[in-house]
N, C-alpha and C positions, 0 to 999 in steps of 0.2 A: 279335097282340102289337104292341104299339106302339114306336116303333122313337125313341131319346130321340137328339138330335144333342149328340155329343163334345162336350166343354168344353174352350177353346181352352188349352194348354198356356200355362203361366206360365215364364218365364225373369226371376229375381234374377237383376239386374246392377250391379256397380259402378264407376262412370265417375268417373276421379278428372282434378279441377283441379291437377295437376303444376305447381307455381311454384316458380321461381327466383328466387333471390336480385334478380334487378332486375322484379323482379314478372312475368316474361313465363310462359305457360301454353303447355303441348308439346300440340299438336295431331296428329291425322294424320287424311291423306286416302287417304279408300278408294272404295268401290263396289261396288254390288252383284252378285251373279254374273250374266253374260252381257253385264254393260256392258263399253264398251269402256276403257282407263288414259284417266286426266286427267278422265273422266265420273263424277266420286264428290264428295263433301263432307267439308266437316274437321269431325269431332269429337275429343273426348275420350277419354283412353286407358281402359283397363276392360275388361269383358269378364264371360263369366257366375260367379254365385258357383256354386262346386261341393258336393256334396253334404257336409256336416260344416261349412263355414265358414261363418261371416260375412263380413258387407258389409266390414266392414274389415280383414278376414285375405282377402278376394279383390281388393283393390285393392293391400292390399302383394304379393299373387303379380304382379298385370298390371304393378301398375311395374316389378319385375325383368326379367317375363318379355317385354314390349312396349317396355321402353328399355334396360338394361342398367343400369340406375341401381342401386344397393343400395342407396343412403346417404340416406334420408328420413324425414322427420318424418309421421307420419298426423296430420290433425287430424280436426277433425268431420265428419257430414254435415250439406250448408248447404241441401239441394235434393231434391226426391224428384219423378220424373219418370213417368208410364205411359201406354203406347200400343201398340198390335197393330201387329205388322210381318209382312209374307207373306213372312220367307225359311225353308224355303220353303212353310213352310203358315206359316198366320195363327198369331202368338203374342204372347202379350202379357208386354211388357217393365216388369220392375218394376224403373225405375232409384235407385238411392240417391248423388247426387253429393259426394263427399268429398274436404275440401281437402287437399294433401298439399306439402310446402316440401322443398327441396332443391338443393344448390349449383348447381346446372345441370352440362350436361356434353353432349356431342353423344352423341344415343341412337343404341343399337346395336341391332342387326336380330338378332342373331346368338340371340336365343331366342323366335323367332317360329315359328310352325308353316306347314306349304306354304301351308295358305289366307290367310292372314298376307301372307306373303308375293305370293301370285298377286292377293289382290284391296288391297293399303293400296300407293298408290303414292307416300305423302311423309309423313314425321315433320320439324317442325319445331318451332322457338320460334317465340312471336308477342308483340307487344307488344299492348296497350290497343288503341292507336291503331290498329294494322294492323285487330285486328279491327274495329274502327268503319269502317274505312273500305272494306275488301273487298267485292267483288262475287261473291266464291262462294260456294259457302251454308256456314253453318257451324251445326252442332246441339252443344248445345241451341239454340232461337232465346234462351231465357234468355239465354244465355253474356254477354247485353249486361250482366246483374248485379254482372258480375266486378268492376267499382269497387269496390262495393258488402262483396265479399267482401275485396278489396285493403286497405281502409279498417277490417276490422276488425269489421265488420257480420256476426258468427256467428251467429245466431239458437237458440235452446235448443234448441227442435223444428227439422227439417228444414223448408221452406217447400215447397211446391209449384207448380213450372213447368211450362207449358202443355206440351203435347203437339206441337202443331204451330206 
């Protein structure tokens, strides 16, 4: 009998561009298990879609439940993102990036889960500039588009950003 090899499991995710009113996007820095804090990179808040929802009913969960924020506007998805990641077997990531506006406000931890907790060592605002001008890594490498998106540039369809 011939022996067929697994199909890599698929994870819907949705990673949302969080901006404030002075255009700045909430970041956080985390890492993978067994690195050590401050050894991770900043992305985008998100997280996977759960069974019954949508891309845009799991980004209004992650903003609650990764900032504390209630008070947001959803907008579109600008970005669609895929790549196999090994935590901890190989899976491949179906990202959908969706922009989302709201007064700002310093996010709250307080509905994060223990691995949340144990592996993101910093939620912060960032401006434009900062990102342009950082030397730690920050994903998407896209993310340099946000002008782009800033300026109003919504595209009908989702566009598609590189993987690495």
């Amino acid at each position: 009998m011939k022996k067929h090899a697994s199909a890599t499991p698929v994870r819907p995710t949705a990673r949302v561009l969080l901006l404030d009113r002075d255009d700045r996007i909430l970041l956080m820095k985390g890492r993978l298990p067994g690195r050590p804090p401050g050894h991770g990179a900043w992305f985008t808040i998100g997280g996977g879609v759960e069974a019954g929802e949508t891309y845009l009913e799991a980004a209004a969960r992650e903003i609650r439940e990764e900032t504390g924020i209630a008070e947001f506007e959803l907008g579109p998805a600008v970005w669609l993102r895929e790549g196999v990641l090994g935590i901890p077997e190989p899976t491949l990531f179906r990202e959908q990036y969706i922009v989302a506006r709201c007064h700002g406000a310093e996010p709250s931890r307080a509905g994060w889960n223990a691995l949340e907790r144990d592996l993101i060592d910093d939620i912060r605002w960032w401006t434009v500039q900062a990102l342009t001008t950082t030397q730690e890594p920050v994903f998407p490498p896209g993310l340099a588009r946000l002008p782009r998106v800033l300026a109003g540039d919504l595209p009908a369809e989702p566009r598609r950003i590189p993987w690495d």
